[in-house]
Chimera marker file (.cmm) of the C-alpha trace (Angstrom):
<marker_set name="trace">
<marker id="1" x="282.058" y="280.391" z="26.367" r="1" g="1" b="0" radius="0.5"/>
<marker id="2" x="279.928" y="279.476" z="23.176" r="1" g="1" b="0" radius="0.5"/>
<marker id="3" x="278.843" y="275.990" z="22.991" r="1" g="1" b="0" radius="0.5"/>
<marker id="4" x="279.045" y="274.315" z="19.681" r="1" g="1" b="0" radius="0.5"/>
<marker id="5" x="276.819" y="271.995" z="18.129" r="1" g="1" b="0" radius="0.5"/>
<marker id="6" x="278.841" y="270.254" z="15.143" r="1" g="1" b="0" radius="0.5"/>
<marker id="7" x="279.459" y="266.336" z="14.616" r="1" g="1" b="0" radius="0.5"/>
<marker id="8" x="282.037" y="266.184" z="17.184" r="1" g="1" b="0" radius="0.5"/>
<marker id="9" x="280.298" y="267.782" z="19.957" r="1" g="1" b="0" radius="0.5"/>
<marker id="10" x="277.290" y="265.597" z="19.572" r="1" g="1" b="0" radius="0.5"/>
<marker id="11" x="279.858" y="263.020" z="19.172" r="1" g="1" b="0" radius="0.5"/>
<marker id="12" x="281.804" y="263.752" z="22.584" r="1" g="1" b="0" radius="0.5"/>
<marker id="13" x="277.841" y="263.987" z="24.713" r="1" g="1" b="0" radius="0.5"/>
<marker id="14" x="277.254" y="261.170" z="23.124" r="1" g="1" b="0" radius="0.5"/>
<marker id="15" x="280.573" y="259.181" z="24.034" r="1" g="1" b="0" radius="0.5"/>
<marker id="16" x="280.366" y="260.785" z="27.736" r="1" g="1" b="0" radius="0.5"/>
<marker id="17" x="276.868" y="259.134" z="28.046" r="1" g="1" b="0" radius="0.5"/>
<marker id="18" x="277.321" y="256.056" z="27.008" r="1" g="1" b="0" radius="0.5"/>
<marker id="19" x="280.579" y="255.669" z="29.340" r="1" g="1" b="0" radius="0.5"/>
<marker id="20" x="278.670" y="257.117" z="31.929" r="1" g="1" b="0" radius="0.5"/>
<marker id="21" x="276.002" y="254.669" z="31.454" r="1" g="1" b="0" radius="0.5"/>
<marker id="22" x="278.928" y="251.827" z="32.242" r="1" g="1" b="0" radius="0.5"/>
<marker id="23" x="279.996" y="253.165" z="35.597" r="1" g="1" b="0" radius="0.5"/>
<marker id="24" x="277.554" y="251.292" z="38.080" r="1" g="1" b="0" radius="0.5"/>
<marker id="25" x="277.603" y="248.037" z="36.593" r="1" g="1" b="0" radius="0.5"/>
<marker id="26" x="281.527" y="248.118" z="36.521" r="1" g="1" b="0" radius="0.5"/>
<marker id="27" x="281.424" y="249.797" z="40.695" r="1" g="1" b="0" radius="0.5"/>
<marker id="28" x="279.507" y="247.474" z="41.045" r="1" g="1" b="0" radius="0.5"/>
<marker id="29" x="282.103" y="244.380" z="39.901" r="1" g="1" b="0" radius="0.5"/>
<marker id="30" x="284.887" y="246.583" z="41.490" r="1" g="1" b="0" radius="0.5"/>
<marker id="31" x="283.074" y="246.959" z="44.843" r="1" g="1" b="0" radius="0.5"/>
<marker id="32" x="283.647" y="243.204" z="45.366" r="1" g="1" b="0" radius="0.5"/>
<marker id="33" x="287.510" y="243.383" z="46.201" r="1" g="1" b="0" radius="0.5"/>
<marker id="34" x="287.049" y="242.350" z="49.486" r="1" g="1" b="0" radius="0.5"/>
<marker id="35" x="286.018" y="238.699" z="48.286" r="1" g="1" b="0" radius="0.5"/>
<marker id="36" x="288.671" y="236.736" z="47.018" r="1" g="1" b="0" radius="0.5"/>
<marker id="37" x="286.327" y="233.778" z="46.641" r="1" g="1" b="0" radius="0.5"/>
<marker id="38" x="282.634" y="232.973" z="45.553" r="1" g="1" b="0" radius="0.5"/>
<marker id="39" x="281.225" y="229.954" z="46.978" r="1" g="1" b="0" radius="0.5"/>
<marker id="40" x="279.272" y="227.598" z="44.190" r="1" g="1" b="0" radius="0.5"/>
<marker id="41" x="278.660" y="224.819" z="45.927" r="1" g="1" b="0" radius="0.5"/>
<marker id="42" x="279.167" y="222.990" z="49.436" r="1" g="1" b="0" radius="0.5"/>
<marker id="43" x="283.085" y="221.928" z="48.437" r="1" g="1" b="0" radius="0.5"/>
<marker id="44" x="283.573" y="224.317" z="45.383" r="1" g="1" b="0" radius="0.5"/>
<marker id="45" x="284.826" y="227.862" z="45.510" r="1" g="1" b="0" radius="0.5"/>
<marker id="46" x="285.665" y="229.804" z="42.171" r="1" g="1" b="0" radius="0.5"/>
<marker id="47" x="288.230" y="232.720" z="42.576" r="1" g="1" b="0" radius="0.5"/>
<marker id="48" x="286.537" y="236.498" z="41.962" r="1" g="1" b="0" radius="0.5"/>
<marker id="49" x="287.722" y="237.664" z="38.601" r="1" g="1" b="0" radius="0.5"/>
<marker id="50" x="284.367" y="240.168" z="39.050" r="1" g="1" b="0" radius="0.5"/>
<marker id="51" x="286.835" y="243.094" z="41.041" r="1" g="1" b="0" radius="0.5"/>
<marker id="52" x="289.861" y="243.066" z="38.374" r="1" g="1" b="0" radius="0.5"/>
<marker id="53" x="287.407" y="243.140" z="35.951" r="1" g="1" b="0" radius="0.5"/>
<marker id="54" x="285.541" y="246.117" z="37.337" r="1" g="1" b="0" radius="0.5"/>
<marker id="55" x="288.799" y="248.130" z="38.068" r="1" g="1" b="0" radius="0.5"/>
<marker id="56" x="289.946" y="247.599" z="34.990" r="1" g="1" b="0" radius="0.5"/>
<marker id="57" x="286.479" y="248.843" z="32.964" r="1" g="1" b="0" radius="0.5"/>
<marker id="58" x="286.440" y="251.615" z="35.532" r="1" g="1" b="0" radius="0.5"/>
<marker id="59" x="289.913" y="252.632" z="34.314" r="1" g="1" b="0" radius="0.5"/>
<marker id="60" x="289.210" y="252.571" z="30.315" r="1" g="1" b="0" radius="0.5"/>
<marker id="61" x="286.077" y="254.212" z="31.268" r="1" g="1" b="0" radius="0.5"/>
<marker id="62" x="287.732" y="256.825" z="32.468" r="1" g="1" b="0" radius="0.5"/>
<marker id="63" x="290.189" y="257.045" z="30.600" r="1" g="1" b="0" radius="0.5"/>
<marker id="64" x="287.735" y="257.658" z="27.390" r="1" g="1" b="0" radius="0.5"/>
<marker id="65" x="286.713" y="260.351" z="29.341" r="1" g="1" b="0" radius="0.5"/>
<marker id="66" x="289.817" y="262.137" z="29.504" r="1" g="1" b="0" radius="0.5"/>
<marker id="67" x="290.530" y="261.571" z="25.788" r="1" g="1" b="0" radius="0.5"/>
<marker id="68" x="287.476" y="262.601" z="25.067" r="1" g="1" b="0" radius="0.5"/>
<marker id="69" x="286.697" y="266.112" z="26.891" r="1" g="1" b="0" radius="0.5"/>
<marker id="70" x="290.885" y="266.721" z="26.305" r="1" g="1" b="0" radius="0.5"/>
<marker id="71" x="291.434" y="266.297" z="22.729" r="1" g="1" b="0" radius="0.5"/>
<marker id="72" x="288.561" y="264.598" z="20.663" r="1" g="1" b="0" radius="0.5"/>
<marker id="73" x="286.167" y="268.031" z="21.308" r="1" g="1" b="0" radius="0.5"/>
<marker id="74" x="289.467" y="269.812" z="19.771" r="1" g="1" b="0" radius="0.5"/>
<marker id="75" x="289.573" y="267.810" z="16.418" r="1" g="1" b="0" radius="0.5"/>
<marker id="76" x="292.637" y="266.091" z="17.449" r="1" g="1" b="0" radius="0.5"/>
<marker id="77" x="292.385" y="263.046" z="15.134" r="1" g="1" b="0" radius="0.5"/>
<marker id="78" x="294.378" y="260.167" z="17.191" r="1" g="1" b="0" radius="0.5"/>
<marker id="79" x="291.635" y="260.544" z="19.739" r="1" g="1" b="0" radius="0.5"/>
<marker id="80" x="289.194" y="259.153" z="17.209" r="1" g="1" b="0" radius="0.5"/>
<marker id="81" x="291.297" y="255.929" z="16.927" r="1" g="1" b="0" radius="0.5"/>
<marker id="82" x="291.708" y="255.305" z="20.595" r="1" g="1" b="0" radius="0.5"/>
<marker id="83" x="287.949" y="255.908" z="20.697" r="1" g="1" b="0" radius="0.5"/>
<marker id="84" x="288.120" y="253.463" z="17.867" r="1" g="1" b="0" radius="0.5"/>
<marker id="85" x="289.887" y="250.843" z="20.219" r="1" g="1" b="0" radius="0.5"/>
<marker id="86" x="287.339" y="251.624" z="23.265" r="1" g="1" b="0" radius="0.5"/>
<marker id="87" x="284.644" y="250.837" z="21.355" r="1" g="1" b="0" radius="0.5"/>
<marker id="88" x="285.743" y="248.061" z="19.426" r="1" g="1" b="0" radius="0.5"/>
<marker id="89" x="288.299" y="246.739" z="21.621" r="1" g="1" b="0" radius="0.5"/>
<marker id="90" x="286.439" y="246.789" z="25.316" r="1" g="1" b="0" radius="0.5"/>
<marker id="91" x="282.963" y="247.486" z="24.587" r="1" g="1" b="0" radius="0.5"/>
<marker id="92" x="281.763" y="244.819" z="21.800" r="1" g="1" b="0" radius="0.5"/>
<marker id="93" x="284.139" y="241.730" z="23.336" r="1" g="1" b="0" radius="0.5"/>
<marker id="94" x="282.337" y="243.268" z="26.921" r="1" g="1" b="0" radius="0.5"/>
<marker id="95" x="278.994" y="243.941" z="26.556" r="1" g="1" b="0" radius="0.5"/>
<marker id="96" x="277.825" y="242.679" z="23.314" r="1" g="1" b="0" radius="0.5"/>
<marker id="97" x="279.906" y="239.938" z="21.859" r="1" g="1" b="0" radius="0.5"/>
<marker id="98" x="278.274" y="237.304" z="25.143" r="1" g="1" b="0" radius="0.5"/>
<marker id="99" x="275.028" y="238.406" z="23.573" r="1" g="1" b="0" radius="0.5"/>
<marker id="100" x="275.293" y="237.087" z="20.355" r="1" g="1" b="0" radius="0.5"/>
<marker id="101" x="276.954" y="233.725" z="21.458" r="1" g="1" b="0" radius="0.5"/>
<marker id="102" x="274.051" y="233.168" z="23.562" r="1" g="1" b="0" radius="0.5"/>
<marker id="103" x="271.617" y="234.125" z="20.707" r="1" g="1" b="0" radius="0.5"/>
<marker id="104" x="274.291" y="231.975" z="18.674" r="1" g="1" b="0" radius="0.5"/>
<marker id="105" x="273.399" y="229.478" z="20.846" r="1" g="1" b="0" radius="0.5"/>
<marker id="106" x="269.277" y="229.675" z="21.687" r="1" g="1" b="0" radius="0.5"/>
<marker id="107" x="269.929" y="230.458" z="24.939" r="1" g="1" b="0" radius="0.5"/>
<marker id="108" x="267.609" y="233.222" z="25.573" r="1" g="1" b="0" radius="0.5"/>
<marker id="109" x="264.215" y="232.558" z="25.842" r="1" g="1" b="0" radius="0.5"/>
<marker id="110" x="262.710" y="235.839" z="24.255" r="1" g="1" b="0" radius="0.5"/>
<marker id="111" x="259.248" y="235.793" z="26.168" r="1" g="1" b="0" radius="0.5"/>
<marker id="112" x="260.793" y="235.789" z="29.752" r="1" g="1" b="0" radius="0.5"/>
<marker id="113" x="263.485" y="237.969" z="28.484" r="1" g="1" b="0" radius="0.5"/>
<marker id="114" x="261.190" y="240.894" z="27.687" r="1" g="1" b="0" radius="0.5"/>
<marker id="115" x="259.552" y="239.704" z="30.857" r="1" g="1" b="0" radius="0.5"/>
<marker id="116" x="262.471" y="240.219" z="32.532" r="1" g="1" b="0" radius="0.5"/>
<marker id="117" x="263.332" y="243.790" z="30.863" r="1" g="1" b="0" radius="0.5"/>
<marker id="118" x="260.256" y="244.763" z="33.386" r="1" g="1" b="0" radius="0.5"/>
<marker id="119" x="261.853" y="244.184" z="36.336" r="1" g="1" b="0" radius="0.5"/>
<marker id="120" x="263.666" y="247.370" z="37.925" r="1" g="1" b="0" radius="0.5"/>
<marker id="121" x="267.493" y="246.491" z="38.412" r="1" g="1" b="0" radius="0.5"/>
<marker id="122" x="266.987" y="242.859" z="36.687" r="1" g="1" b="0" radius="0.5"/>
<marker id="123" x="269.381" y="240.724" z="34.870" r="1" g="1" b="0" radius="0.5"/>
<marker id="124" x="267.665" y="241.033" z="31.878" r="1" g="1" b="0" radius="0.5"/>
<marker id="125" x="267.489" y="244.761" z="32.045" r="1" g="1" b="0" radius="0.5"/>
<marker id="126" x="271.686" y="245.415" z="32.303" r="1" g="1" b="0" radius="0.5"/>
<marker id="127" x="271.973" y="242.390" z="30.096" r="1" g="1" b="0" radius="0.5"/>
<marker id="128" x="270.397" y="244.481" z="27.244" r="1" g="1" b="0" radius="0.5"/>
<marker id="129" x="271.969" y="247.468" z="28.225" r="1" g="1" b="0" radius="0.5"/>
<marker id="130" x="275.257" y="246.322" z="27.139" r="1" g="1" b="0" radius="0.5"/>
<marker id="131" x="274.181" y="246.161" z="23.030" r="1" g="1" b="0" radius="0.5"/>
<marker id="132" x="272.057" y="249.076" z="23.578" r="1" g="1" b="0" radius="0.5"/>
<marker id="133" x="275.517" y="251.146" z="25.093" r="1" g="1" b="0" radius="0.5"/>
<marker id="134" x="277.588" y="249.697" z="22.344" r="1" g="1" b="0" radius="0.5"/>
<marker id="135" x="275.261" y="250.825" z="19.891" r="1" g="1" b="0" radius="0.5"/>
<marker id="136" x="275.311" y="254.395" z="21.585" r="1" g="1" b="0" radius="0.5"/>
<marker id="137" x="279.332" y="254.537" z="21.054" r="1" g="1" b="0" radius="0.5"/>
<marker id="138" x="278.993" y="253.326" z="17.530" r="1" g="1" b="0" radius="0.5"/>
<marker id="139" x="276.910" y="255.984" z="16.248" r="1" g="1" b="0" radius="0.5"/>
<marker id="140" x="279.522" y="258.211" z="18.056" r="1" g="1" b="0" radius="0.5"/>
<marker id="141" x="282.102" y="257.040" z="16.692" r="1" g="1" b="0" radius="0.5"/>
<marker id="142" x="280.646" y="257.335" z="12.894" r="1" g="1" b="0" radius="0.5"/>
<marker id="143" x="278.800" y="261.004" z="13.924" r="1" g="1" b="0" radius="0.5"/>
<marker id="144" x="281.851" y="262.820" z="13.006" r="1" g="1" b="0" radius="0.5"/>
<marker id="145" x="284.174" y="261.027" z="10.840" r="1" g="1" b="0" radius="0.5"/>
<marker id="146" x="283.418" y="263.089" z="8.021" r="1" g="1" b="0" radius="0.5"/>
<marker id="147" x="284.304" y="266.439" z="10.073" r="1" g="1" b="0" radius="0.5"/>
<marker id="148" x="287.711" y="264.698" z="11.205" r="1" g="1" b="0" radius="0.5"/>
<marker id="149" x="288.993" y="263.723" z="8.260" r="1" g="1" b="0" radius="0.5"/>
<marker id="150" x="286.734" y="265.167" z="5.422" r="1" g="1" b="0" radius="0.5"/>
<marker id="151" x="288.604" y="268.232" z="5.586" r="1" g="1" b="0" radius="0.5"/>
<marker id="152" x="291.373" y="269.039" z="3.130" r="1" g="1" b="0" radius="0.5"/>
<marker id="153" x="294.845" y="268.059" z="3.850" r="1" g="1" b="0" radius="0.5"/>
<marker id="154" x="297.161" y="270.195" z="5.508" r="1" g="1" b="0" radius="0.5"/>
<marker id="155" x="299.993" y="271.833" z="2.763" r="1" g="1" b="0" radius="0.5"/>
<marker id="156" x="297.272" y="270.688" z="-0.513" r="1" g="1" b="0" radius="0.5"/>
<marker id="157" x="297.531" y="273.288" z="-3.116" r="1" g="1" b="0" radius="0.5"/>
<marker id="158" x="294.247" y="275.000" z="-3.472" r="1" g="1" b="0" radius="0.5"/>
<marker id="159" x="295.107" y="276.762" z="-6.815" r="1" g="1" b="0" radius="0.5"/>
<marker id="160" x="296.077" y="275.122" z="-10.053" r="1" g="1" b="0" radius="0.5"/>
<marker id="161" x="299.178" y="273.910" z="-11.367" r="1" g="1" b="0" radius="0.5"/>
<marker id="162" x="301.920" y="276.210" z="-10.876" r="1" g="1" b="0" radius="0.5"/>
<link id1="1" id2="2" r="1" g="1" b="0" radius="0.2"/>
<link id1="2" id2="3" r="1" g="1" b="0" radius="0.2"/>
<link id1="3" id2="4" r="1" g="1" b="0" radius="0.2"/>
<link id1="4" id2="5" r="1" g="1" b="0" radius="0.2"/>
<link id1="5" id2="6" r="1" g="1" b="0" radius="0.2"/>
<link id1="6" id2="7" r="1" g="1" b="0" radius="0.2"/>
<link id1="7" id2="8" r="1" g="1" b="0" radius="0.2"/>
<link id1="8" id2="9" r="1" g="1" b="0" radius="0.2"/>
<link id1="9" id2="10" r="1" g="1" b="0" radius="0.2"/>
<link id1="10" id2="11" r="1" g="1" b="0" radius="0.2"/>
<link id1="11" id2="12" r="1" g="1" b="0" radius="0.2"/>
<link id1="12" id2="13" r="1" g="1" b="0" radius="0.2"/>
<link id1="13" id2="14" r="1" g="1" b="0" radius="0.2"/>
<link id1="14" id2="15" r="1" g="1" b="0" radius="0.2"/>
<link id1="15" id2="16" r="1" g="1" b="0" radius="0.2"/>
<link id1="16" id2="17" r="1" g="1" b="0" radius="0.2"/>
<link id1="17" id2="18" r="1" g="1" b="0" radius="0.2"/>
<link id1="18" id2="19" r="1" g="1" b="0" radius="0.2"/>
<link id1="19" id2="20" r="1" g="1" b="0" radius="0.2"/>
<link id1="20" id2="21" r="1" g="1" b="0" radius="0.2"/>
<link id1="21" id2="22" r="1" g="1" b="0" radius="0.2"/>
<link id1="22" id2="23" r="1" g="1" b="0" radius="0.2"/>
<link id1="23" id2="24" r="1" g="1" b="0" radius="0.2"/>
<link id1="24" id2="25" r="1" g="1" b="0" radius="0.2"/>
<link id1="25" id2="26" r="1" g="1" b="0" radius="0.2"/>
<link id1="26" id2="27" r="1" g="1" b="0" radius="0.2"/>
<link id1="27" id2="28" r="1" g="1" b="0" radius="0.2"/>
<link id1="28" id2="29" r="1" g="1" b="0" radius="0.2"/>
<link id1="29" id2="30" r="1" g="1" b="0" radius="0.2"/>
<link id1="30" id2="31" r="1" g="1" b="0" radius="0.2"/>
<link id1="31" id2="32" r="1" g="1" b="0" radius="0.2"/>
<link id1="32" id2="33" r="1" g="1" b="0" radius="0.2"/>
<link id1="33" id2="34" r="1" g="1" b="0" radius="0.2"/>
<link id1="34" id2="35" r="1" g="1" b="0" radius="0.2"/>
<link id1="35" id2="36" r="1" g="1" b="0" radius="0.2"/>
<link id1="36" id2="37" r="1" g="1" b="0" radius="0.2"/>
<link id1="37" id2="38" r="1" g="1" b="0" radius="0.2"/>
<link id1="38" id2="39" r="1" g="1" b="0" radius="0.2"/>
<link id1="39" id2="40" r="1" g="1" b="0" radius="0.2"/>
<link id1="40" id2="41" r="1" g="1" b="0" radius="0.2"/>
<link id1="41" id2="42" r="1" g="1" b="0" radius="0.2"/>
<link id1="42" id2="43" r="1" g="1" b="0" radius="0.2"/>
<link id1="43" id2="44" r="1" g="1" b="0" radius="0.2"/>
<link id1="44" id2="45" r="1" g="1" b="0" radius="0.2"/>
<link id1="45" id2="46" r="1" g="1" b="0" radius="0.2"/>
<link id1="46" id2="47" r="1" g="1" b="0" radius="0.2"/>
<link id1="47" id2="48" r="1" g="1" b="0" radius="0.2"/>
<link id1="48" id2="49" r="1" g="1" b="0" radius="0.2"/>
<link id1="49" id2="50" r="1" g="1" b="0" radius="0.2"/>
<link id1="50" id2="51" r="1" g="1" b="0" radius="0.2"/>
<link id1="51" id2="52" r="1" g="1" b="0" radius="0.2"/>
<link id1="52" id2="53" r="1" g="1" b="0" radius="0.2"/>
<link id1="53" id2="54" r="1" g="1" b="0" radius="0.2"/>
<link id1="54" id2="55" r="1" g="1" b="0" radius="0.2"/>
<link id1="55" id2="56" r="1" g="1" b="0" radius="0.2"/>
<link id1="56" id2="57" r="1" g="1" b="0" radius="0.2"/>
<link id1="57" id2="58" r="1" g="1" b="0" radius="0.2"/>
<link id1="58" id2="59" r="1" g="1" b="0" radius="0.2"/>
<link id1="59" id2="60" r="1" g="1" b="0" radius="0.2"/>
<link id1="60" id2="61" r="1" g="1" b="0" radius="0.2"/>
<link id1="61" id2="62" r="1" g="1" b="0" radius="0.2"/>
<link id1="62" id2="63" r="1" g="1" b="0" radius="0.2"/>
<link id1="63" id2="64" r="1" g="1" b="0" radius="0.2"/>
<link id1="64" id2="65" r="1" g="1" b="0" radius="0.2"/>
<link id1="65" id2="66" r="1" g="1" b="0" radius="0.2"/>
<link id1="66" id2="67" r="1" g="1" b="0" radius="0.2"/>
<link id1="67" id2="68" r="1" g="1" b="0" radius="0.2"/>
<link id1="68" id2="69" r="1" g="1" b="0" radius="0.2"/>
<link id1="69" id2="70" r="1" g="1" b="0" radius="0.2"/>
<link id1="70" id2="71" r="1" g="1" b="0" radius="0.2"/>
<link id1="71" id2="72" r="1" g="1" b="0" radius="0.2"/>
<link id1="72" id2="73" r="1" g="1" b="0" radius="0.2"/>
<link id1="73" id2="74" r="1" g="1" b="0" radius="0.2"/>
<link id1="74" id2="75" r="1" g="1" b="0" radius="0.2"/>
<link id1="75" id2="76" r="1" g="1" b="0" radius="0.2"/>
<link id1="76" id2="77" r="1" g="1" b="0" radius="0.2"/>
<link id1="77" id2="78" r="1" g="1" b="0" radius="0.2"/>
<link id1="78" id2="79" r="1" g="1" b="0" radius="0.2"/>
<link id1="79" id2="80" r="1" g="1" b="0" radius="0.2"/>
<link id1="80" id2="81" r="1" g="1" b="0" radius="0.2"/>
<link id1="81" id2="82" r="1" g="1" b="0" radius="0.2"/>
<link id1="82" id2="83" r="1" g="1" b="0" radius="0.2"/>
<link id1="83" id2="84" r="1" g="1" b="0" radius="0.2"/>
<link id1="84" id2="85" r="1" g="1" b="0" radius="0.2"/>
<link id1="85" id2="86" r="1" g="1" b="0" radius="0.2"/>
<link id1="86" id2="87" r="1" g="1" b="0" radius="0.2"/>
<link id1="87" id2="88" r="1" g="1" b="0" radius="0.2"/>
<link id1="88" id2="89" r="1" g="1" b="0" radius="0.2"/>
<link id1="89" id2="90" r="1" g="1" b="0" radius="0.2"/>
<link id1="90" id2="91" r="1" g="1" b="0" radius="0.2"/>
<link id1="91" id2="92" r="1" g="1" b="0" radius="0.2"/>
<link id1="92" id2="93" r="1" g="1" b="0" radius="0.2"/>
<link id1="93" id2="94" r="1" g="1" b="0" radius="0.2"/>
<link id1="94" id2="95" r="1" g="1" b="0" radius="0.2"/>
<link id1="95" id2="96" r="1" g="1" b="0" radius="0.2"/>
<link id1="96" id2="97" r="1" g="1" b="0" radius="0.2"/>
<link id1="97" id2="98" r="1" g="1" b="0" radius="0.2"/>
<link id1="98" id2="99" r="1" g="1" b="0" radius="0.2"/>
<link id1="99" id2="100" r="1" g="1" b="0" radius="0.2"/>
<link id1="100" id2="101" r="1" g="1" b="0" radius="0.2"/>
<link id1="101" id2="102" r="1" g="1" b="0" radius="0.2"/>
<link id1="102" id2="103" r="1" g="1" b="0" radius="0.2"/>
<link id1="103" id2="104" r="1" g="1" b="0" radius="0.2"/>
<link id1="104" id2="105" r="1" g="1" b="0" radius="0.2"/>
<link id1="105" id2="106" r="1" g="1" b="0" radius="0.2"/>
<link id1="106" id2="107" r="1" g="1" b="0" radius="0.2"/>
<link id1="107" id2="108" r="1" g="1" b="0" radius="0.2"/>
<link id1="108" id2="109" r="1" g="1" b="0" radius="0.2"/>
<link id1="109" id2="110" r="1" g="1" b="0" radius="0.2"/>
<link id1="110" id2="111" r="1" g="1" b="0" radius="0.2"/>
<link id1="111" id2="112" r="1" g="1" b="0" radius="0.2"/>
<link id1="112" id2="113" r="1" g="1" b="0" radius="0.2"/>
<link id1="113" id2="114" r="1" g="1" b="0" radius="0.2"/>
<link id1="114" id2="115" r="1" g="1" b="0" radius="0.2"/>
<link id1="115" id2="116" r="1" g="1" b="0" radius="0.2"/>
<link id1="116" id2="117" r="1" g="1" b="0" radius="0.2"/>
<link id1="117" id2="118" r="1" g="1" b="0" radius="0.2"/>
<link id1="118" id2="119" r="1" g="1" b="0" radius="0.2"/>
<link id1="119" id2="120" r="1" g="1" b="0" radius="0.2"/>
<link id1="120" id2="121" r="1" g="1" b="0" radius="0.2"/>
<link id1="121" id2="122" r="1" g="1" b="0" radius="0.2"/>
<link id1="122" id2="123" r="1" g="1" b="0" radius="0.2"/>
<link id1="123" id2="124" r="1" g="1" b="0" radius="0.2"/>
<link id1="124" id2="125" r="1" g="1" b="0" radius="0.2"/>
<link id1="125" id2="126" r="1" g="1" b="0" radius="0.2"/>
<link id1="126" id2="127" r="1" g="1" b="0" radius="0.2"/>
<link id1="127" id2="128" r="1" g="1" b="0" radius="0.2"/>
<link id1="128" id2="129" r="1" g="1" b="0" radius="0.2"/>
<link id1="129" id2="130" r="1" g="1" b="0" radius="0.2"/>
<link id1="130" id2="131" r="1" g="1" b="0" radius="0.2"/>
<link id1="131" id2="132" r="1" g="1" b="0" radius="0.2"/>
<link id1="132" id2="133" r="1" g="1" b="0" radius="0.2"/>
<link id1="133" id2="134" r="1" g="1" b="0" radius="0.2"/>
<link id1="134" id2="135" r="1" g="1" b="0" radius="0.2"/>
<link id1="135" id2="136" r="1" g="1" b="0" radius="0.2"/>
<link id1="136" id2="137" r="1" g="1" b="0" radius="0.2"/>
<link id1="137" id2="138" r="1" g="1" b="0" radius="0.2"/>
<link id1="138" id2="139" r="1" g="1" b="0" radius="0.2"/>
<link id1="139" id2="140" r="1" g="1" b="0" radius="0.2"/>
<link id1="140" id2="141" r="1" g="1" b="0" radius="0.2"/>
<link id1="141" id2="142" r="1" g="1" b="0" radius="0.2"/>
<link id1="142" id2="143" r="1" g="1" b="0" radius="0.2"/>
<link id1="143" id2="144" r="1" g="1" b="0" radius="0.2"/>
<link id1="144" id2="145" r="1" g="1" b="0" radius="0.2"/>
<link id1="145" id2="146" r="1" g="1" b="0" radius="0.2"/>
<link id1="146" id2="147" r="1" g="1" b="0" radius="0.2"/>
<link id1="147" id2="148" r="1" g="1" b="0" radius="0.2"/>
<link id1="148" id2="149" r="1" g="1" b="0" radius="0.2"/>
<link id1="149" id2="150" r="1" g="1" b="0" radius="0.2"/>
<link id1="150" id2="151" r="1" g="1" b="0" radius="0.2"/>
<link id1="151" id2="152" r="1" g="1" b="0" radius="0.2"/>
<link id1="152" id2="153" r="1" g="1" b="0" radius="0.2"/>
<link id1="153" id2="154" r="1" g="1" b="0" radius="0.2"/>
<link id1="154" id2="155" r="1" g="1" b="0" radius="0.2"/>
<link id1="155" id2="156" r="1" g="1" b="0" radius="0.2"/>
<link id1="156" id2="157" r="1" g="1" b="0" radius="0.2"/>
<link id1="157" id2="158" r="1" g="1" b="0" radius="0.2"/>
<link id1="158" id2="159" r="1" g="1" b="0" radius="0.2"/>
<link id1="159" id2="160" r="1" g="1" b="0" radius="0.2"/>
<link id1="160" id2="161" r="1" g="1" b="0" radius="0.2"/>
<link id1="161" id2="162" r="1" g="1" b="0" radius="0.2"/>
</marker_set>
């Protein structure tokens, strides 16, 4: 088996790896299906929207995956577009679209943010991880556009007029 190394290939490690990257923070959301309740206060309780939302990450997640190691690494071209709608569609609304409202909004004090970054498993640490993922996929996404659909189209004439 010979391994290539053109746009899409780099583009497929580099969609795998940024997916993979997502996994424990979403197990981690799905891994609380047991609680059907979080407790704020004394008298209020707040229902757990963290499991659906895990299960459901897990699933488009994984299904990226599939889409990517079974057709996008064969140049099949609708793979591109539902790579399109992964990235676009779950992982800037997700992971980075909170981010800017909050830097929309001055509510992130830089200093202890970058404070924060130092901290093994911190907030601040998967907070940032989210843009930094997103702008893994985009650069995947772009990577190979020009070998998908730079190519000539299937039944052009080559030749001149005839």
């Amino acid at each position: 088996m010979r391994i290539r190394h053109d746009a899409v290939f780099v583009s497929s490690v580099l969609f795998s790896l940024s997916l993979i990257l997502l996994v424990p923070h979403n197990l981690r959301y799905a891994l609380t299906w047991h609680h059907r309740l979080f407790q704020q206060t004394d008298r209020l309780w707040v229902e757990n929207h963290f499991a659906p939302i895990g299960f459901a990450s897990l699933a488009l997640v994984f299904v990226g995956l599939i889409v990517i190691w079974a057709g996008y690494v064969n140049r099949v071209r609708w793979t591109w577009f539902v790579m399109f709608v992964i990235v676009w569609g779950f992982a800037f609304p997700v992971h980075v679209l909170p981010v800017l409202l909050d830097m929309h909004e001055h509510l992130i004090d830089w200093r202890v943010f970058f404070e924060q970054m130092k901290v093994p498993g911190g907030v601040a640490r998967s907070y940032a991880m989210g843009p930094v993922d997103f702008v893994l996929m985009l650069v995947a996404l772009v990577i190979p556009v020009k070998s998908l659909f730079g190519g000539q189209l299937v039944g052009k004439n080559d030749g001149g007029s005839g």
